[in-house]
C-alpha positions as CSV (number, residue, x, y, z in Angstrom):
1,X,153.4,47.3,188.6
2,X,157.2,47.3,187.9
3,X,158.6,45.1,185.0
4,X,160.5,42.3,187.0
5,X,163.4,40.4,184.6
6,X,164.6,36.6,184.9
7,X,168.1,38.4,185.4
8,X,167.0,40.4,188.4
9,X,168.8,43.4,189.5
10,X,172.8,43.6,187.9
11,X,175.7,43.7,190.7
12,X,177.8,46.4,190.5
13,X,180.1,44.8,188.1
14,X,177.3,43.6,185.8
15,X,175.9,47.1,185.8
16,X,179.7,49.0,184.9
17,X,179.5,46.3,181.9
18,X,175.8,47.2,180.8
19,X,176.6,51.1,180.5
20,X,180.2,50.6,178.9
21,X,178.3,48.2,176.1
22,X,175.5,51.2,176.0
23,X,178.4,53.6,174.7
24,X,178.5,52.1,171.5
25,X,179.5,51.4,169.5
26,X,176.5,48.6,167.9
27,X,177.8,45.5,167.6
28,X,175.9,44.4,164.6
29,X,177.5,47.8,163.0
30,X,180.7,46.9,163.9
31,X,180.5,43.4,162.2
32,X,179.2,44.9,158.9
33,X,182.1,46.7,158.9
34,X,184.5,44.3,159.8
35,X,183.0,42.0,156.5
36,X,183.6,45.4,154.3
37,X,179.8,45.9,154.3
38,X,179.6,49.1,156.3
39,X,181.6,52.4,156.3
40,X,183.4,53.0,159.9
41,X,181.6,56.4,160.0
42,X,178.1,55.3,159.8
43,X,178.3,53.1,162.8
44,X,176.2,54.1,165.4
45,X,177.7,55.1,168.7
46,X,174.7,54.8,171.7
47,X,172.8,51.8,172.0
48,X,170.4,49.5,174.1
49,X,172.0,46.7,175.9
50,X,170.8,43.0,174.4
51,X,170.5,40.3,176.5
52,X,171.5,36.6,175.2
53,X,169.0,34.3,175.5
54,X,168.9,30.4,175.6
55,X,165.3,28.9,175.5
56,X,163.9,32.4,175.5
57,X,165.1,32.9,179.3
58,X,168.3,35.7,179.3
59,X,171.3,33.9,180.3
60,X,172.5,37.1,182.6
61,X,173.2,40.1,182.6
62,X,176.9,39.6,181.7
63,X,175.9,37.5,178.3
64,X,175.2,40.8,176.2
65,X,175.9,43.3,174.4
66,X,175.5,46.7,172.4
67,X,172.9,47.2,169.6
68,X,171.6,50.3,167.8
69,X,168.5,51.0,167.6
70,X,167.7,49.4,164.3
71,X,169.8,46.6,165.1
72,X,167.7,45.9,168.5
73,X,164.2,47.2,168.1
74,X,163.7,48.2,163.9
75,X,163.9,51.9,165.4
76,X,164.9,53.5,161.4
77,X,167.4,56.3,162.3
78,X,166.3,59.9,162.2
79,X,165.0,60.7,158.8
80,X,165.9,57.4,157.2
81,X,163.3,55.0,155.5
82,X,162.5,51.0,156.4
83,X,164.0,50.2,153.2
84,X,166.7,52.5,152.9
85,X,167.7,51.2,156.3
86,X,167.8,47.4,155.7
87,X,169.5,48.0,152.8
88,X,172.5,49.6,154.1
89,X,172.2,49.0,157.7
90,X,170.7,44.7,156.6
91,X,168.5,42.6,159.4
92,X,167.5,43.8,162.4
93,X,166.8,41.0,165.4
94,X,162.9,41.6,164.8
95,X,163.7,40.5,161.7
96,X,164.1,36.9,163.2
97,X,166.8,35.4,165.3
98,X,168.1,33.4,162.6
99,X,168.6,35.8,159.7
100,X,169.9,38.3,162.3
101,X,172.8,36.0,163.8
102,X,173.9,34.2,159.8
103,X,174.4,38.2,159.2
104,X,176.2,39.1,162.4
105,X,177.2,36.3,164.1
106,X,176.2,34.1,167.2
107,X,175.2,35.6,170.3
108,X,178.8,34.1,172.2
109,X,180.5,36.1,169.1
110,X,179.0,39.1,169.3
111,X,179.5,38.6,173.8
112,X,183.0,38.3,172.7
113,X,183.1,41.2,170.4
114,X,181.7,43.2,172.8
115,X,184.2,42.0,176.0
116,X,186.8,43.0,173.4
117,X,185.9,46.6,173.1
118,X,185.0,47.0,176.5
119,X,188.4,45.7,177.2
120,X,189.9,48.3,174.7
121,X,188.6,51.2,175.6
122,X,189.8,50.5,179.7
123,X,193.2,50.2,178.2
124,X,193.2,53.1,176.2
């Protein structure tokens, strides 16, 4: 039995956002590094796509964005340790919703965030 989602299947345009956020880079990352917290180089580029949620029911498929594996699913990146990972890399979202959004922001900010560099990289 196929997995069937509250968002159902994305339009074309929801789709083209979904695989531009999957390019990376994480947005979590990106707002470490944008509080002086995380070297630009150790942000990883090629994530999963996270759905916003209100009431645990995903608002859509355009109300998401990028996150890296640890970020997303406390997936430790190749050869590094649970610890070593929330210490340089902080809370992922399985960590709890709460912790994980005081660290990187609200769900609309990181949407936003996200728009931003989706928007950047078509002008480029």
């Amino acid at each position: 039995m196929a997995m069937s989602h509250s968002t159902g299947t994305p339009t074309a345009e929801e789709a083209e956002r979904i695989v531009a956020a999957k390019v990376g880079p994480c947005m979590a990352c990106l707002a470490l590094v944008t509080a002086d917290l995380l070297a630009p180089e150790l942000v990883v580029i090629g994530c999963d796509y996270n759905h916003a949620k209100s009431g645990n029911v995903r608002r859509g498929h355009m109300f998401g964005y990028a996150l890296c594996a640890w970020h997303h699913r406390r997936h430790p990146l190749e050869g590094n340790t649970f610890a070593w990972m929330r210490a340089i890399y902080g809370p992922s979202l399985l960590d709890g919703s709460r912790v994980f959004h005081e660290t990187y922001g609200s769900d609309d900010e990181l949407i936003e965030q996200q728009t931003y560099v989706i928007e950047q990289r078509r002008a480029a």
